[in-house]
C-alpha positions, -999 to +999 in steps of 0.1 A: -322-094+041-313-058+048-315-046+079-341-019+090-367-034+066-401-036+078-412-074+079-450-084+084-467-115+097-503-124+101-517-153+119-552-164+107-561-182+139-593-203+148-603-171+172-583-143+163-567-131+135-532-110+145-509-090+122-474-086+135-453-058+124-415-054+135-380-044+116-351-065+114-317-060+126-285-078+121-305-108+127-333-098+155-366-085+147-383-055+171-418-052+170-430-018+159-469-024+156-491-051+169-529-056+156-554-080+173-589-089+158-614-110+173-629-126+143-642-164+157-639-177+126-636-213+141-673-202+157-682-202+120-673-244+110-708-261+106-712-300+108-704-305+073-668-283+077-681-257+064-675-220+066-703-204+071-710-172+047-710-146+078-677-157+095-661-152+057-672-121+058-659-112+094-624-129+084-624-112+047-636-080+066-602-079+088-581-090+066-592-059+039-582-035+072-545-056+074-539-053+033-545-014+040-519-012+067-492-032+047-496-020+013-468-014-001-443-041+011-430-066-011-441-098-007-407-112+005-413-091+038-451-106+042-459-140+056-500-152+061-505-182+076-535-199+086-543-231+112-566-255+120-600-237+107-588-230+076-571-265+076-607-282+081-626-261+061-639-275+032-645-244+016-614-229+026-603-221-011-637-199-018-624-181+016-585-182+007-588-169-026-611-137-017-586-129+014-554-135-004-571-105-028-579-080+001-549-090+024-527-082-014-505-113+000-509-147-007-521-167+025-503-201+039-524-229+053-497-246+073-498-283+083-506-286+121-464-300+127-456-271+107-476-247+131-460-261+160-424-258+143-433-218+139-447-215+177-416-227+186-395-206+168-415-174+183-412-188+219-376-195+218-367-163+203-384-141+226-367-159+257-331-158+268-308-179+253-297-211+271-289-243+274-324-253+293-350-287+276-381-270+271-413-282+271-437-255+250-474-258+246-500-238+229-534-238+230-554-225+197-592-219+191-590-253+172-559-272+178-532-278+207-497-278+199-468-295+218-432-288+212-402-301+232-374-281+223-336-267+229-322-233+222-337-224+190-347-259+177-373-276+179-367-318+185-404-330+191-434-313+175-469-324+172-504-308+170-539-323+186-573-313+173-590-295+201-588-263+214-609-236+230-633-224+208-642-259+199-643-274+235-662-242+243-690-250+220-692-286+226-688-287+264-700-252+274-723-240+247-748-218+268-718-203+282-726-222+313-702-232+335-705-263+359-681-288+374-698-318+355-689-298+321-660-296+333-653-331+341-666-340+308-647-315+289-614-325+304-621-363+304-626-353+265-597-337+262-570-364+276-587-388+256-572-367+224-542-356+239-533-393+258-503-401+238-485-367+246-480-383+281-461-409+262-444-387+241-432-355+264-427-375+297-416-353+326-375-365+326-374-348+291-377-312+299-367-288+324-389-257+322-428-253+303-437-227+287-468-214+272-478-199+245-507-176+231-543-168+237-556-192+262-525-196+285-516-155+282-556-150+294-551-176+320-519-163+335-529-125+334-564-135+354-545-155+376-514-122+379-540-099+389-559-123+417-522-121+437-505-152+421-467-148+409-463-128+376-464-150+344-467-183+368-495-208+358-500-236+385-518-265+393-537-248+423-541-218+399-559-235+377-582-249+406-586-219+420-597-205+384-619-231+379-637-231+411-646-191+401-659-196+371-681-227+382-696-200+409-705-172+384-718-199+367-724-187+332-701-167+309-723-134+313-722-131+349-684-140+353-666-109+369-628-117+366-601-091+370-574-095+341-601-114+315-605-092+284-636-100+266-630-115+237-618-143+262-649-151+277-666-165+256-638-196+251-621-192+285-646-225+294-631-248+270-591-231+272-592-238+310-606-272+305-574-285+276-548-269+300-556-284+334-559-320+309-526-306+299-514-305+335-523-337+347-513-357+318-478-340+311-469-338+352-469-299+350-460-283+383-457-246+374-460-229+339-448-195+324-461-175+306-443-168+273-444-137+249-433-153+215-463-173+196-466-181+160-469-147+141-428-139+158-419-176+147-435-169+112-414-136+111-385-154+121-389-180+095-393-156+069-355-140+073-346-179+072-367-185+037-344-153+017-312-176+030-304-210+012-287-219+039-308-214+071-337-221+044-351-254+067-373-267+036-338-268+024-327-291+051-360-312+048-358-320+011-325-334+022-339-357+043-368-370+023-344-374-003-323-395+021-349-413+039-367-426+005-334-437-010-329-414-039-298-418-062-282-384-049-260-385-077-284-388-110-307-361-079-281-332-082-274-341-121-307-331-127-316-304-105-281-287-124-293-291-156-327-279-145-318-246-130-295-237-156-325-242-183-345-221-159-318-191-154-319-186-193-353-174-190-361-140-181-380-142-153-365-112-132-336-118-110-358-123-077-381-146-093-361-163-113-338-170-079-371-185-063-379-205-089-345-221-096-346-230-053-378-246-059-374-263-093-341-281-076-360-293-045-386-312-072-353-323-093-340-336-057-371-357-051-385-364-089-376-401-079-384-401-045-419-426-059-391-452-069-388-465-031-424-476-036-425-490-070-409-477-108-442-480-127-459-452-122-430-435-101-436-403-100-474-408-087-461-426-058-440-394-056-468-370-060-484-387-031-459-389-011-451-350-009-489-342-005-490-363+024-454-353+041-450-339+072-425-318+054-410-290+078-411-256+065-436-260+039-470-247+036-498-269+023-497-253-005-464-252-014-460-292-009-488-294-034-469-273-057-438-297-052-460-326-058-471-315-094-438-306-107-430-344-093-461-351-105-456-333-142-417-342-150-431-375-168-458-385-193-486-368-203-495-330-187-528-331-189-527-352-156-518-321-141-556-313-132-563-285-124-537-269-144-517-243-129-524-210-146-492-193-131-462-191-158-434-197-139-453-230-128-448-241-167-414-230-172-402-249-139-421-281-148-406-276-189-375-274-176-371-305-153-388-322-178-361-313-201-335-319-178-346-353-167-347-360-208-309-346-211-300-371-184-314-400-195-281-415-196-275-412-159-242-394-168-235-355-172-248-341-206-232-313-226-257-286-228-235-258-230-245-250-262-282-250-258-299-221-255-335-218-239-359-186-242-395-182-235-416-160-254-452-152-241-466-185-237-441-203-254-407-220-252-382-225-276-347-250-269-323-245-303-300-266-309-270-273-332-266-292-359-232-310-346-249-312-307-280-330-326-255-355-347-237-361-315-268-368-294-292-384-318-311-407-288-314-371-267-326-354-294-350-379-306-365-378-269-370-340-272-387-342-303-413-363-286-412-337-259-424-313-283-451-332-292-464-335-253-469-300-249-491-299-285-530-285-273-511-271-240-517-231-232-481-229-228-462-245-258-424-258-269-409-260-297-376-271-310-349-254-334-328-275-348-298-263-372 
């Protein structure tokens, strides 16, 4: 990616919603404009998981004032992601679909490993480099993520449903503040979080760190009551608490250093960290500046390189860890992308697509490690349910139906994708698993594929068809698969 090029992220979080703007040079990114937006769409989650139609509103009502600001970059500078709201919502497509339109970008929900991965990423790239274990925890509206980490990678990663907006409105929902809430509200919280003890034990890292919202609030209240800058600590903490069980409710706390939109959840984000504290062995805590919008930002100069591409590096590994044949893998995914490059796509798509169509030719048998009937179901389901680093929700599901779609009948593929691309990808490892049927290298040089609106055409010569009779048999039923499709194939044979 060139450098000097404006690069955008936005983080849809459970409380705020935060648009990151910075420009990138010869590898590092320098913010240029930061935009903060208490929207409390978390607030807005009824019983049944549902979004409720004013805290739409609030989020589609920011995210209209972000698409204004960043009109006019390309979507490969633009990264939305979204967290543990939007991943519980159960009308979260109504919501995505409206704010993908007004933000002008499309908008990531990302797996809760996958957010921690990205909070990571921000944290260790805003500190300075060395070799130190560290132990990295965030605490969201909705969700808490741990991270135990080196350098720039992340080793141990996992995300816990709580957070402060949620244990604000079940443990403090008048806004009142008492040490029996309290109690409660931290009893509640090691009881979700009391297998981090067992995973992050104390001999594993050297220095904690904290990210975001909760723990930034916390540490500036506790900078401008005298304590060391940055410093969280256990009789911090104490000291916090002890204030705000004294005001005792949310409209009569006085607190130099608390901004307001942290008031209202500073109940509940006090409560997960000192549960944090005890169960982790947490002496002291700083105060980091990197959170998930810089990771997200990060990742997105990694995502334009193949190589430091990790969904790249994690394909590998589900390919490895469900036993695929690597060999027929890469004979397939070659064959694919070739088909693919004939199209005419445009050099930036067509690049995209060919990356993505080979990770679904990697891992098109990845079913057979459960059983061969019915393989690439198994498949399907196991990518939609992969914790898959790297990849949105989104775009697992994507990998899924091209898994899904390389075999038998399309109409399976319900609902059917209405984006092009998505049919010339799936046509073409369809093909390709078809021209390798053999398990051995075909000759395809002289095949030629090209799409018309709505409609593919393979020709192929006379000799190649005398040569190949059982291939070309097998692609004449292939034409006959895409018969009643929107987006149809057709074969010239000389």
């Amino acid at each position: 990616m060139q450098n000097d090029l404006p690069l955008a992220a936005i983080d849809l979080g459970s409380n705020s919603f935060r648009l990151e703007i910075g420009r990138h040079a010869h590898g590092q990114i320098q913010r240029t404009e930061y935009l903060k937006e208490t929207v409390r769409l978390g607030n807005g989650l009824d019983a049944e998981r549902q979004l409720t139609a004013e805290a739409m509103q609030r989020g589609w009502d920011c995210l209209a004032r972000f698409g204004e600001r960043i009109a006019g970059f390309d979507k490969t500078q633009v990264r939305a992601v979204a967290t543990q709201t939007l991943r519980e919502a159960r009308n979260r497509d109504d919501f995505l679909a409206r704010g993908s339109e007004l933000l002008g970008f499309p908008i990531d929900v990302i797996p809760g490993r996958e957010e921690a991965r990205l909070i990571y990423l921000g944290v260790a790239h805003l500190l300075p480099q060395s070799n130190e274990r560290r132990l990295v925890v965030d605490i969201g509206g909705r969700s808490t993520e741990v991270i135990l980490g080196q350098a720039y990678r992340s080793e141990q990663v996992e995300s816990y449903r709580l957070g402060s907006v949620s244990w604000s409105m079940n443990y403090f929902p008048d806004g009142q503040f008492s040490a029996v809430a309290f109690e409660r509200a931290e009893i509640a919280a090691k009881a979700v979080l009391d297998e981090a003890a067992v995973n992050y034990p104390r001999h594993r890292w050297d220095v904690a760190y904290g990210s975001s919202g909760t723990i930034g609030a916390v540490a500036h209240v506790l900078t401008a009551a005298g304590w060391p800058d940055g410093s969280i600590t256990r009789e911090g903490l104490a000291w916090l608490r002890e204030r705000l069980i004294k005001a005792p409710s949310m409209e009569r706390l006085r607190l130099e250093g608390l901004k307001d939109d942290r008031r209202a959840v500073i109940g509940g984000g006090l409560s997960v960290l000192s549960a944090v504290f005890d169960l982790l062995d947490i002496r002291e805590m700083q105060a980091a500046q990197g959170a998930l919008r810089q990771g997200a930002l990060y990742d997105l100069l990694n995502r334009e390189q193949t190589e430091t591409d990790v969904r790249s590096t994690t394909v590998g590994l589900l390919a490895r860890k469900f036993a695929v044949d690597h060999a027929q893998a890469h004979r397939v995914a070659t064959v694919a992308t070739q088909l693919l490059r004939q199209l005419d796509l445009g050099a930036v798509e067509n690049q995209r697509s060919a990356r993505k169509l080979g990770w679904a030719a990697q891992l098109h048998e990845i079913g057979c490690q459960i059983g061969h009937s019915s393989y690439h179901r198994h498949g399907a389901y196991i990518l939609d349910h992969a914790d898959a680093p790297g990849f949105s929700v989104a775009e697992l599901h994507r990998l899924s139906q091209l898994v899904l779609g390389h075999r038998g009948r399309l109409k399976k593929l319900d609902p059917a994708p209405q984006d092009p691309a998505f049919w010339s990808q799936i046509l073409c490892l369809r093909l390709a698993v078809i021209l390798c049927h053999a398990r051995r290298d075909p000759v395809i040089q002289d095949l030629a594929l090209t799409l018309d609106p709505n409609h593919h055409t393979l020709r192929c010569p006379a000799h190649w068809t005398r040569s190949f009779p059982q291939s070309a048999h097998l692609l004449r039923e292939e034409v006959m698969a895409w018969q009643k499709m929107p987006w149809g194939f057709s074969l010239a044979m000389a």
